[in-house]
N, C-alpha and C positions, 0 to 999 in steps of 0.2 A: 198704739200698734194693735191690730186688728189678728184675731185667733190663727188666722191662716200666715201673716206674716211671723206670729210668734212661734209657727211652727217650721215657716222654712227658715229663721233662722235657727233654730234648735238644729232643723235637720244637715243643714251647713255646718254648723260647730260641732256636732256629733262626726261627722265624715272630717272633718280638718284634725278633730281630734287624733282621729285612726293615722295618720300620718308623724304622730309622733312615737314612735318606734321604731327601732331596729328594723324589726319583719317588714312594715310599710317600707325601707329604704330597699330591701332585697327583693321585694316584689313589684315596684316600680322598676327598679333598675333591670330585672327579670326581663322586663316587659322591650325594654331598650335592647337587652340580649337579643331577645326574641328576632326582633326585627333585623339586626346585623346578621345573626346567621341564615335570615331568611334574604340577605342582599338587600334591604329596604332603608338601611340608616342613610338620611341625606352627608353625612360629612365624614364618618370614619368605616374599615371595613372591618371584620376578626379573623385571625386565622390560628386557629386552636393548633394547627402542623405547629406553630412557631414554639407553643408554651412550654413543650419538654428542652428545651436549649435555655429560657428563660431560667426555668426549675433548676437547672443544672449550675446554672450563672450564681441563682441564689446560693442552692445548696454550698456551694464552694465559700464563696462569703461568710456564708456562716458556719463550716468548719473550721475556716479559718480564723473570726473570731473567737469562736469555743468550740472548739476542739474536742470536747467531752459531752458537744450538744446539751448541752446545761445554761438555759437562753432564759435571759431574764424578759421581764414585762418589758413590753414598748410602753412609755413613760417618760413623760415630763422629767421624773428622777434622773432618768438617764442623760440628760442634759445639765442635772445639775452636779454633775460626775466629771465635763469635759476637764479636757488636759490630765485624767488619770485622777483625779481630785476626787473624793466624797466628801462631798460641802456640808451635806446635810448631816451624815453620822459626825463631822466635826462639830455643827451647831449643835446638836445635842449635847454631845458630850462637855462642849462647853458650857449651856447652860445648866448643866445638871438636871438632863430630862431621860437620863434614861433610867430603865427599872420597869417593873409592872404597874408599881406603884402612879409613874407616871403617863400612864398607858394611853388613858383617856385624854389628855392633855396636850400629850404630841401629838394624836389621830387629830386632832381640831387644828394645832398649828403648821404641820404637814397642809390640811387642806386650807386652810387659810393661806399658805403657800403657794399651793399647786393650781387652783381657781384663776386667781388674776395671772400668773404668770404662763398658763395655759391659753387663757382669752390676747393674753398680749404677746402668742406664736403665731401673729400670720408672716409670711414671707418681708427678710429684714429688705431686700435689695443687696445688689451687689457688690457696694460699695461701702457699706456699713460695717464697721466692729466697734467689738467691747474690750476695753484693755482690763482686765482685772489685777488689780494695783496689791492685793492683797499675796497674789502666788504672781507675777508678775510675764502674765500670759496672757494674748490675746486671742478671741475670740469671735468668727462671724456668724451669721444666719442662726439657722437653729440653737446653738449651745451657746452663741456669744447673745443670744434674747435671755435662754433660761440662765445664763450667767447674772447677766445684768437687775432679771426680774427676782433672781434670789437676793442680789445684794441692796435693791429696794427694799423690800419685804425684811431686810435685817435690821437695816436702820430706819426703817418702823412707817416707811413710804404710806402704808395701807391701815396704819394703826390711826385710832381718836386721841389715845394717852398716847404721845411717844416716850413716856419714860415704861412702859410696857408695850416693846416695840413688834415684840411678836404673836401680830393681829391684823385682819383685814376686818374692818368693822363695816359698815354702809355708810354710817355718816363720814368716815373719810375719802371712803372710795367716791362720794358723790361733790365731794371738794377739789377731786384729783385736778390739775391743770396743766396747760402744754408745757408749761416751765418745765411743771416736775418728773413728765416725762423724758423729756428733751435732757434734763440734768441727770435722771439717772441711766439714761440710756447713752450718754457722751455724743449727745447730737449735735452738730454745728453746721457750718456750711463745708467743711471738711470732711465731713464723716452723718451723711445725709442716710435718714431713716425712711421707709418708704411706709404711709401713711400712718404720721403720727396723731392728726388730727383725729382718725377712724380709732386708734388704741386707746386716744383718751373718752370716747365718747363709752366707748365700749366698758371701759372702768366706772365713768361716770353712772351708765345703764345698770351694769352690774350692783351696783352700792343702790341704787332705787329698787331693783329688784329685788333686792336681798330685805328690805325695808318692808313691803309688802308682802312676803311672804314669809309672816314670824312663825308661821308653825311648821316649817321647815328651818329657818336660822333662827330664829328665837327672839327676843325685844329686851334690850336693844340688840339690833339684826348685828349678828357675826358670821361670818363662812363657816367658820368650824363650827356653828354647831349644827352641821348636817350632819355630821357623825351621829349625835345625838336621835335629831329626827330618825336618821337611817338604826339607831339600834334597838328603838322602840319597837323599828316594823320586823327586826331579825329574830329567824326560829332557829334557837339554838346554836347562837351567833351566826349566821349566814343569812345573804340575802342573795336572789337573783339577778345577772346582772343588767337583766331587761328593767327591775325596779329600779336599780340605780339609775339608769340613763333617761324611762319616763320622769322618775323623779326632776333631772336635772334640766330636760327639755318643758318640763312644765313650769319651773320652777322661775327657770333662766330663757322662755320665749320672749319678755319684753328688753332683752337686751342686744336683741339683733335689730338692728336699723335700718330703716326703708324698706322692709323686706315685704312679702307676700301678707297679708292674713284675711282670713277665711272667717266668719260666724266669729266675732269676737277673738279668735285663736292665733296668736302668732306664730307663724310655722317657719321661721329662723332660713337655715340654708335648705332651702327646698322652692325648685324652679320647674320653667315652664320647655318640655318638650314634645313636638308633635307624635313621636313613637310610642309614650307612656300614656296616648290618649284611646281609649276602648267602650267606656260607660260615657253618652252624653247626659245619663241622670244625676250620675253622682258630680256633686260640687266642685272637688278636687280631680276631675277626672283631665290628665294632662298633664299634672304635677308630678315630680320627681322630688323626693326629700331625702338628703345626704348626711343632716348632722353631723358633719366631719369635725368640727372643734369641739360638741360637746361630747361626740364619741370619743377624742382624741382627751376629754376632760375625764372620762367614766374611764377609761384606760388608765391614765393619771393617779386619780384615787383609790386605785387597788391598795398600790402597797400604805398610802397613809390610815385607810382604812384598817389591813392589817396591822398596822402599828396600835389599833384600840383594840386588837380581836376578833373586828369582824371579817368574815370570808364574802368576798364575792364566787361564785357559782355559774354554772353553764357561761364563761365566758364568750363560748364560738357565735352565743346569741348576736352578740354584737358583729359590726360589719368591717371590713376592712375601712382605710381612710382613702377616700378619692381626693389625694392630691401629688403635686407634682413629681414627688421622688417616686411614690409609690407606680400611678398614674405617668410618668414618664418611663420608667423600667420597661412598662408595657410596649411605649410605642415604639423604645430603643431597639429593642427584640424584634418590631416588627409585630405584636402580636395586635396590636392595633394600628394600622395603616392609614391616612388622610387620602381622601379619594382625590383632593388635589393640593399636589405639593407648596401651595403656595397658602394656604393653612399654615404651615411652620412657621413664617413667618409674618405673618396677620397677628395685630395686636388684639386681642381678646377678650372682652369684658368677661366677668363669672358668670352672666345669666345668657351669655351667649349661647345658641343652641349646641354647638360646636364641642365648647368646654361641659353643657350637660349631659350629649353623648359620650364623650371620653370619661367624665366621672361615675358616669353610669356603668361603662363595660368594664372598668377596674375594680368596682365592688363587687362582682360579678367573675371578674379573670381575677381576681386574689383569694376568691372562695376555691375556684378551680386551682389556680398554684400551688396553695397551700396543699390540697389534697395531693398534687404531685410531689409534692416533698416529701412527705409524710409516707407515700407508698415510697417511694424513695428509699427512705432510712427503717421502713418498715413499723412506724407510730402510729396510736391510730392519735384521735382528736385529745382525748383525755391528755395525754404526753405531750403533744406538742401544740396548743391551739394557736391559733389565728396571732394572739397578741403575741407568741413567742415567734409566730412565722414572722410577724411585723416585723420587730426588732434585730429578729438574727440576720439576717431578714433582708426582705423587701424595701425597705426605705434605705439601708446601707447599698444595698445592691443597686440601687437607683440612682443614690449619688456617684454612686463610683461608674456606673457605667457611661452618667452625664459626663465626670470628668473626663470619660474617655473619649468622647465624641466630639467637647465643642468645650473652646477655652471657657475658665471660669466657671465650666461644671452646670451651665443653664441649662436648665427644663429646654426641651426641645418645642413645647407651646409659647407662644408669647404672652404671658396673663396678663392683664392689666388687675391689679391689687388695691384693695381701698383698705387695706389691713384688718380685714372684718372674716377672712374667707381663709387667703392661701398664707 
């Protein structure tokens, strides 16, 4: 390779790099803003008149939830809570991990937890539950996944030793097979999973990644010991939450499959549309990057984190999640409109331009939401950020508003899902 090619690809992988962050998701999407309020988006239009009826929709929701606006993290956790249950402060307690003493040991099997059963949240389908046999309650979509992905992870799904079951190692995550997913997710031809193949791949990826990167998981690779990594780099137990999430997108780039990459880089959920296009020098000029599962993962590991003492910091860095509850609330309100109605029902790949504009103006109309809520109850950011608008929130208000509109509670898009995305 000749000096001039060793240099554009440097200078490719330096610009691909820059899109893994937070900031590059809101300054792409920015760019997609830009263009809707200037009437230029080919498929959706905005109408900000709408967003103070949205805010109000939420607001109410989340009064009503909590009542005393005392809103926990949007979190993985939170799903392993459905039917009223705390699974996890049970698992503790049953193993005998609580204490200071055990501090460091739970922050690792929390995130040993929360990793694969986070990767293995894309959208279940409609027709899918999880019967959990243990409180004898069933569960669909979101809670009957983190239901099922807890009760893997207990009987030791993700461990190498199963008689030391709670552990997601590499070496077994890279053994995972459609059996074991299908077995522990209660899949059959009765109760059909929508893309199982894509969650086992994703496991499979994740146990390789985790392999090659041991000075973040350590050798032999474990998930939990990013705790570790991450508390080497904390000042005074705290880390930013932009480090966590670079961390996790560099960490965790070779586990998204068939996706885009750029100068050796793989840039995971991040696609191609014509309104985020402005530089034709720069490499990535066109591209729009969403990270919405691993920001949906960096959400996640707050509180396991806190379980070892570390603080995550300036959360609002982080970006709302551009998916369907959220991203559908939007278009339920009206606050994102389809320039032709027959978009609703068009079945929709994820790299569709369509689905990039809509995920675009949601990271963007949940930065503004948020802020009207907040003038609302009179908070500023500190008091109420983003991941508590999430939660109180916008994702509840999104399913409830779907319920209200269309049997079954469906996204008002039709996604097509490979289980990798939504």
């Amino acid at each position: 390779m000749s000096n001039g090619e060793q240099g554009a690809e440097s200078r490719e992988k330096q610009a691909a790099l820059k899109l893994l962050s937070a900031a590059a998701v809101r300054e792409r999407c920015a760019r997609i803003m830009a263009a809707a309020e200037a009437g230029k988006t080919p498929h959706f239009t905005w109408h900000e008149d709408k967003l103070d009826a949205c805010a109000d929709y939420v607001l109410g929701v989340m009064r009503k939830r909590f009542p005393d606006l005392n809103v926990p993290i949007h979190s993985r956790r939170r799903h392993f809570e459905a039917g009223g249950i705390d699974r996890w402060s049970e698992l503790v307690a049953q193993r005998g991990l609580s204490g200071p003493g055990h501090a460091a040991e739970r922050a690792r099997i929390g995130i040993d937890l929360t990793i694969p059963s986070v990767l293995l949240d894309a959208g279940a389908g409609a027709s899918w539950e999880y019967y959990d046999e243990a409180h004898h309650k069933g569960f669909s979509r979101s809670e009957g996944l983190g239901v099922a992905s807890f009760d893997m992870f207990v009987n030791g799904a993700f461990a190498a030793d199963k008689s030391d079951p709670l552990r997601s190692d590499a070496s077994a995550l890279m053994q995972i097979a459609s059996g074991d997913v299908e077995h522990g997710f209660q899949v059959d031809a009765m109760n059909p999973l929508v893309g199982v193949e894509g969650r086992v791949n994703l496991l499979r990826r994740l146990g390789a990644a985790a392999r090659v990167n041991a000075n973040v998981f350590g050798t032999p690779a474990r998930l939990g010991n990013l705790y570790d990594h991450l508390k080497s780099r904390a000042v005074d137990g705290k880390i930013p939450a932009t480090l966590l999430l670079e961390t996790l997108l560099h960490a965790l780039g070779p586990v998204w499959p068939g996706r885009l990459e750029i100068g050796g880089v793989d840039l995971g959920d991040c696609w191609k549309h014509p309104c985020a296009a402005n530089d034709a020098s720069d490499p990535t000029d066109g591209l729009v990057p969403f990270h919405k599962l691993t920001q949906w993962l960096a959400y996640s590991l707050l509180e396991p984190l806190a379980d070892g003492g570390l603080e995550v910091t300036d959360l609002d860095e982080l970006t709302g999640l551009p998916e369907y509850r959220n991203g559908g609330l939007l278009i339920d309100f009206g606050v994102i409109a389809a320039r032709d109605a027959n978009l609703y029902t068009q079945a929709l790949t994820v790299d569709h331009a369509a689905i990039v504009e809509w995920r675009a103006l949601t990271v963007i109309g949940l930065d503004r939401l948020a802020a009207r809520i907040r003038a609302k109850l009179g908070l500023d950011a500190a008091s109420l950020p983003l991941a508590r608008v999430l939660e109180g929130g916008t994702w509840t208000a999104g399913r409830k508003i779907a319920a209200e509109k269309r049997p079954g509670g469906a996204p008002p898009l039709n996604i097509v899902s490979d289980g990798t995305v939504f």
